[in-house]
C-alpha positions as CSV (number, residue, x, y, z in Angstrom):
1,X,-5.0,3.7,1.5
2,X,-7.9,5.3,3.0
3,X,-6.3,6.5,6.2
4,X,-3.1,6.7,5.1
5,X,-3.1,10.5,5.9
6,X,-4.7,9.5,9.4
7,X,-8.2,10.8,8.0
8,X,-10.7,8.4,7.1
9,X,-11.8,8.5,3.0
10,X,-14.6,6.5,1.9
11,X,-15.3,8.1,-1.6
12,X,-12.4,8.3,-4.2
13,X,-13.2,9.7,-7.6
14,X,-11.8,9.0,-11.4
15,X,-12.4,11.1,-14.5
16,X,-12.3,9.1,-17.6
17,X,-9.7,6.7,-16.7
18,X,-10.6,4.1,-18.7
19,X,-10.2,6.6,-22.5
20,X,-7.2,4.8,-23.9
21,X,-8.5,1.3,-22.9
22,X,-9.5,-1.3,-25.4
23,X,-13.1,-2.8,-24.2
24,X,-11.4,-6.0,-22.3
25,X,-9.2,-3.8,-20.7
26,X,-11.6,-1.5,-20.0
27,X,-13.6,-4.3,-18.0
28,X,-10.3,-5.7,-16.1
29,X,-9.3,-2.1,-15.4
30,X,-12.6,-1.6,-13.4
31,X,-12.8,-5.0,-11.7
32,X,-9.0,-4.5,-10.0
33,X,-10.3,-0.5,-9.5
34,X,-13.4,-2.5,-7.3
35,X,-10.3,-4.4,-5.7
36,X,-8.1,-1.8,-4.6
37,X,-11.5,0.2,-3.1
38,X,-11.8,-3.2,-1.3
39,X,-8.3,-3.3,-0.2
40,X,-7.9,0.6,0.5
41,X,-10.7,0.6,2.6
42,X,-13.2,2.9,0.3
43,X,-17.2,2.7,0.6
44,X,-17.9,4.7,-3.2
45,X,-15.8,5.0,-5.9
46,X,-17.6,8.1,-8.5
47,X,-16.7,7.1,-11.7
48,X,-16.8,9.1,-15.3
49,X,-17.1,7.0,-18.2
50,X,-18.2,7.4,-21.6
51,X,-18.4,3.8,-22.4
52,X,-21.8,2.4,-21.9
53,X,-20.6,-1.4,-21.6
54,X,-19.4,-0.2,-18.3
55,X,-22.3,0.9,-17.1
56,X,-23.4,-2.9,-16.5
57,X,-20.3,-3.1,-13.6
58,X,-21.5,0.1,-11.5
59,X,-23.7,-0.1,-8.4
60,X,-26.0,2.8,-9.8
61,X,-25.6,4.6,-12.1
62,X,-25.7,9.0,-11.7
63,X,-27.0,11.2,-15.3
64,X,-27.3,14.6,-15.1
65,X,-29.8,15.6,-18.0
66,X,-31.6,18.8,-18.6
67,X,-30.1,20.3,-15.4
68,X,-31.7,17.4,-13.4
69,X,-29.7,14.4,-11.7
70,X,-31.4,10.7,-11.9
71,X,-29.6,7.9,-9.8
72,X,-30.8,4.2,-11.2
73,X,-29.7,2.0,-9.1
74,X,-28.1,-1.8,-11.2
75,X,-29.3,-5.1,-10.3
């Protein structure tokens, strides 16, 4: 969990988990990831994903283009 280590986390990061996936379990691999941040106490999760579809899911989404960084927030 968060403060399993007796420090309190409220970011946890994933690279790419969701490669492998096919696109349904892409979409039920991110809804139990929003779960667990729910159950392990986390505020953010930073996510890196190369499939658009699950773009739709995230809370805002972060490009980095052209040595800028945009943040669009999803509604």
């Amino acid at each position: 969990s968060a403060t399993a280590s007796g420090r309190r986390f409220e970011v946890t990061y994933s690279d790419e988990k969701d490669g492998a996936l096919d696109p349904l379990k892409k979409r039920e691999f991110f809804a139990a990831k929003r779960k667990a941040m729910e159950l392990g106490g986390y505020r953010n999760e930073i996510c890196i994903t190369q499939t658009a579809e699950l773009t739709n899911m995230a809370d805002a989404v972060i490009t980095l283009e052209n040595g800028g960084i945009a943040v669009t927030p999803q509604s």
